[in-house]
N, C-alpha and C positions, 0 to 999 in steps of 0.2 A: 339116915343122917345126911345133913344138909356139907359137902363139902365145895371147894373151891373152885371146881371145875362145874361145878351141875350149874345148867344157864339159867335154874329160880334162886341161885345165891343170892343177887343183889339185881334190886330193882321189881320186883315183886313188890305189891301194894298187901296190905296185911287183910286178911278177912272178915267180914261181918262177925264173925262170931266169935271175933278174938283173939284168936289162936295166930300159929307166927304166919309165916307163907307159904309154908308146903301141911302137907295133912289134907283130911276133909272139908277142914273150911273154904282153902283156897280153890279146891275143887268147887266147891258147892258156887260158890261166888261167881269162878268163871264158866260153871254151868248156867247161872240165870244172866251171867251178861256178859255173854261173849265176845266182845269189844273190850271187855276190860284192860285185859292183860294188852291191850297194843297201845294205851295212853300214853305209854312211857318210851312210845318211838313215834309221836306226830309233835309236830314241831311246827310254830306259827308260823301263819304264808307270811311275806313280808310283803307288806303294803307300798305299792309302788307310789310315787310321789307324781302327782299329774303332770303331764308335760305341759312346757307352754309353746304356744300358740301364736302365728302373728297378729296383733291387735288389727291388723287392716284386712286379712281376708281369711284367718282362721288357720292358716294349715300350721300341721306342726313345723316344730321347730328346732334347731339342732341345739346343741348346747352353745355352741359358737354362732352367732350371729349380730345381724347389722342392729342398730339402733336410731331411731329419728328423734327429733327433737321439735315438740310442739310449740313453737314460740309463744305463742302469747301468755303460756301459763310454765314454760320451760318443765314440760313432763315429757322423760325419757321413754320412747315407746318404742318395745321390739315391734319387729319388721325380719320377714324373709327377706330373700336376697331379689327375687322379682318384685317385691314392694316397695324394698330400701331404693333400689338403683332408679329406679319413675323420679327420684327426688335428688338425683345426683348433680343437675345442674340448672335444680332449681334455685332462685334466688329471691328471696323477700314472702315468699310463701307461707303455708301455715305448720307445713314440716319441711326440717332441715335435715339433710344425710349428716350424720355424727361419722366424722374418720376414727379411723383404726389408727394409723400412727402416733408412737411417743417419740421424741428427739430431745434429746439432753442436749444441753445448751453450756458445754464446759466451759470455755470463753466470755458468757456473761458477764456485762460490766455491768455490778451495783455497790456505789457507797454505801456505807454506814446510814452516811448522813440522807442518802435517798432512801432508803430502809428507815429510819425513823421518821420522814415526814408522812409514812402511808398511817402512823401512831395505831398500829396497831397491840392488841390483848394477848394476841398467840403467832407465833411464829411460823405461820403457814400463811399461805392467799395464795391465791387465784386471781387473774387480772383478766377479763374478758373482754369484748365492745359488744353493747347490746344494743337493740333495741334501732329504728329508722333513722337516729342520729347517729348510730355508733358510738353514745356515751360508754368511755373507759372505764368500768366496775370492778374494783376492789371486793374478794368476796371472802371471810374465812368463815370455816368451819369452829362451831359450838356446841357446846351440850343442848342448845337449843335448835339444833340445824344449823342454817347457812344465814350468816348475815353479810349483809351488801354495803358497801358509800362508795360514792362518786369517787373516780379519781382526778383530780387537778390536769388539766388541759396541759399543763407546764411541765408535772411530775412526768406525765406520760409521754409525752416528745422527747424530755431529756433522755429516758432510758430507752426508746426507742431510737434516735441518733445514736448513744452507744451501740445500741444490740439493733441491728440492720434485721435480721431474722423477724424480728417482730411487726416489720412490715408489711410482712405475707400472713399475719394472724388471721384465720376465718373466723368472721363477726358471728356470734352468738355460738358457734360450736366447737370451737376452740379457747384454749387457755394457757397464759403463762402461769406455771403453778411455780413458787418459790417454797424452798424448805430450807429453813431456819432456825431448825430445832436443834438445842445443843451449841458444838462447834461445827454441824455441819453448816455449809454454803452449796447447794444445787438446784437448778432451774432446768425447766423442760417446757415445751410443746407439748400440751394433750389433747386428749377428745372432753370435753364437757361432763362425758356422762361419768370419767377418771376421779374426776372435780367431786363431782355429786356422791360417787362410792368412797371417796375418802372421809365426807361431809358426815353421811350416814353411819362408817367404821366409828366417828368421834362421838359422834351423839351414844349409840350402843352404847359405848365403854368406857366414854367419862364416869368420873366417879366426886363428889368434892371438890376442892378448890381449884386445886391444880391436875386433877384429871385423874392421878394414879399411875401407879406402873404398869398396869394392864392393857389401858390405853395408849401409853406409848411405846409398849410392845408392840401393840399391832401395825401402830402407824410405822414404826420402824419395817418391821415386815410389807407391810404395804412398800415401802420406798425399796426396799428390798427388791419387790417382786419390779416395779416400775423399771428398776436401774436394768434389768435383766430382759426386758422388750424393748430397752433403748440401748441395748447392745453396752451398756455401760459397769463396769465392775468394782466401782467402789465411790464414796460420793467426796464432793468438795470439802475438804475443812478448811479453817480460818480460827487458827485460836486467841477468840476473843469472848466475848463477855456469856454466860447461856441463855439467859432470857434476857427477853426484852424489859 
């Protein structure tokens, strides 16, 4: 009799010839295949996930690392840290060193009224200068990606006279990112490629009209984590209208 302590209790595979797991069947069974009986302690290898690599000379790569920016088609390319730094003060080149620093900008002066001439859909942008002129770009995120307009030569001086900070903006790999969503009011300094991983979060997660509560779970979490590498612990409000 099969009791609670004998180790072919449980997890014994039943025998070819019917019978329960102990007896002559399960003999016979693990007489012609003696591997049987150990199925039920291998356990699948787990598939490691390949590493990456820097796009410019191959070596691996840590989890933390640098990123460039390919101007003329704006594709964010990892980079070791001896490949990144070759491009640290290069300027008008075909890669840009993308910074690491975020800076919350609590101080920010923006009206209402400067906030409604950029006429934006969604309550997020990014303001960047691109390009050999330095045109000021308006850029938000959509369920389609990123879409881009011009900003007014005017709109952009006045909030630059305000906000002095934005002086020192690096052309193409930096950004004013503004969030607008709800009652919040906060602005920061990023790296570009901040821009582009938020851009990508929106698209994933939109859902319908207005997006869903899924996606703006994340984005909240995204600002979440942002507020937390700009040393900042809770964001601006301003209780006014929620959308635009």
């Amino acid at each position: 009799m099969v009791g609670p302590d004998n180790p072919l209790a449980e997890g014994t595979e039943p025998s070819e010839t019917g019978h329960g797991s102990t007896g002559e069947g399960c003999l016979l069974m693990n007489r012609e295949n003696p591997l049987n009986s150990l199925r039920r302690f291998v356990r699948p290898v787990a598939q490691e996930s390949p590493r990456e690599v820097c796009e410019l000379c191959s070596q691996p790569l840590a989890p933390q690392h640098r990123h460039l920016l390919e101007t003329a088609n704006r594709k964010v390319i990892c980079a070791c840290d001896g490949c990144a730094l070759r491009f640290q003060e290069v300027i008008g080149g075909r890669f840009q060193l993308i910074p690491r620093d975020v800076v919350a900008l609590p101080n920010f002066q923006m009206e209402d009224a400067q906030w409604e001439d950029l006429a934006l859909p969604i309550n997020l942008v990014f303001i960047f200068a691109r390009g050999p002129q330095r045109s000021m770009t308006a850029a938000y995120p959509s369920p389609a990606g990123v879409t881009e307009s011009l900003l007014t030569l005017r709109n952009w001086e006045a909030l630059a006279a305000q906000n002095l900070e934005l002086m020192n903006l690096k052309p193409e790999v930096e950004a004013l990112l503004i969030n607008r969503v709800g009652k919040t009011r906060e602005y920061f300094i990023v790296p570009i490629d901040v821009c582009f991983a938020l851009a990508g979060l929106i698209r994933k997660y939109w859902h319908g009209l207005s997006g869903g509560d899924q996606v703006w779970g994340e984005v909240g979490r995204f600002f979440v984590n942002l507020r937390k590498q700009a040393g900042v612990s809770a964001p601006g409000l301003n209780p006014i209208k929620v959308y635009a």
